[in-house]
N, C-alpha and C positions, 0 to 999 in steps of 0.2 A: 400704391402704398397707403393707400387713404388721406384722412383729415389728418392734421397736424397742430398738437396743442399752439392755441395762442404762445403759451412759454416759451415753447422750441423756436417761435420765428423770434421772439423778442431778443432770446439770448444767442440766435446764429447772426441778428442784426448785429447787437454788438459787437461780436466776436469779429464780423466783414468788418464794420465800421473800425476797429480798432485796429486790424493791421491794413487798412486804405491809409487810414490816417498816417501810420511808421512809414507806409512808401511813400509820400506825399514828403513827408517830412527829412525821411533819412535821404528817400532817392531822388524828391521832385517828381515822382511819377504822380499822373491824372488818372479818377477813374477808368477814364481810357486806356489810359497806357497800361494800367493793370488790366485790364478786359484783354487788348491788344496780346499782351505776354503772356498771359495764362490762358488763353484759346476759351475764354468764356467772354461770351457776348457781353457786351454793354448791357445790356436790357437784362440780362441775368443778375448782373454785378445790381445793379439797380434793385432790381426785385432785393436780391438777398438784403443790400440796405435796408430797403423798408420794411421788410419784414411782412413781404406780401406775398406769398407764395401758399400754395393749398397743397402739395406733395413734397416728401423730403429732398432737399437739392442731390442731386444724381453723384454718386463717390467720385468718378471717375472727374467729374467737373471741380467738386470741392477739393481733392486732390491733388489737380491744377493749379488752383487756385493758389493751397499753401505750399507748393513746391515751388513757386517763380518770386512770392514773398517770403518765404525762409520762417513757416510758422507751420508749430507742430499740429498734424492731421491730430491726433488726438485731442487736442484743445478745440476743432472745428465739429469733432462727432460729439465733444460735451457738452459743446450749446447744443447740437442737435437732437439729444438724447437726456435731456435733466430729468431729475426722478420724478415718479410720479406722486402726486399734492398729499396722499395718505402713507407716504410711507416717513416718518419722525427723521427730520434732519441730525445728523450729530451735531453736541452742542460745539459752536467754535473754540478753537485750540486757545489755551492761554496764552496769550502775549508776554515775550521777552522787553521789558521796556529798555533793553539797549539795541534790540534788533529795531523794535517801532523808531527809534532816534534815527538810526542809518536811513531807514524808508524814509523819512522826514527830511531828514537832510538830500537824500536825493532827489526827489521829489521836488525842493526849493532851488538844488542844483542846474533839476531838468524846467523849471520855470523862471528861471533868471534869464533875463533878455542877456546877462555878459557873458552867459556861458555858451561858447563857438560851436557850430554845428557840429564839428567835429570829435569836439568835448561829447558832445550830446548821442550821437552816434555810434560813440566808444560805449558812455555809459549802457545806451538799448541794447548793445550786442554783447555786453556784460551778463547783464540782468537777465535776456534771450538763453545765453549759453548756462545759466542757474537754473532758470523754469526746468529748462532742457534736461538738465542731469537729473534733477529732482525728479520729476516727471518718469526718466530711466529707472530710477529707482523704485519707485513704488512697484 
């Protein structure tokens, strides 16, 4: 498939690192244990972290990956796929500043050491099943 802009591995690093981190947190699972359950190597799962890879990671792996984490395949092809540098971003959506209050408030919810994992867990699989709808929609 060829070379692969710097950008695509920055924003597929992310995208791994950030649902590692939800199984870590929600499930206790280890890199490992994600490599383990998603039938993608350690050394894969790794690569994708660092963002060191020279061809696009293989569908059928990324795939894997977001079906054993419960994170949508289309969120994993849009790191892999961001637009290219010449074509004018739209400007960002105006902000609702009662919407921005909620994300603020959640946010200090999801950062409060008093709030129970469980508390915390509700809220990810809340926010999860929104992305999710929104996402069907478009």
């Amino acid at each position: 498939m060829g070379e692969t802009p710097a950008t695509a591995q920055a924003a597929f690093a992310r995208f791994v690192r950030q649902a590692v981190e939800a199984a870590r947190d929600e499930r206790g699972w280890s890199v490992a244990e994600v490599a383990t359950r998603s039938g993608v190597s350690r050394s894969t799962v790794f690569r994708w972290l660092s963002g060191e890879w020279q061809h696009h990671p293989e569908l059928p792996k990324v795939r894997a990956f977001c079906a054993v984490l419960d994170v949508p395949l289309g969120a994993a092809l849009r790191a892999l796929t961001p637009p290219p540098a010449d074509v004018p971003q739209p400007s960002p959506p105006l902000t609702d500043p009662r919407a921005e209050a909620h994300i603020a408030a959640i946010r200090d919810r999801l950062a409060d050491p008093r709030t129970s994992a469980a508390d915390r867990q509700h809220i990810r699989a809340t926010l999860q099943l929104l992305a999710l709808a929104e996402s069907r929609a478009s």
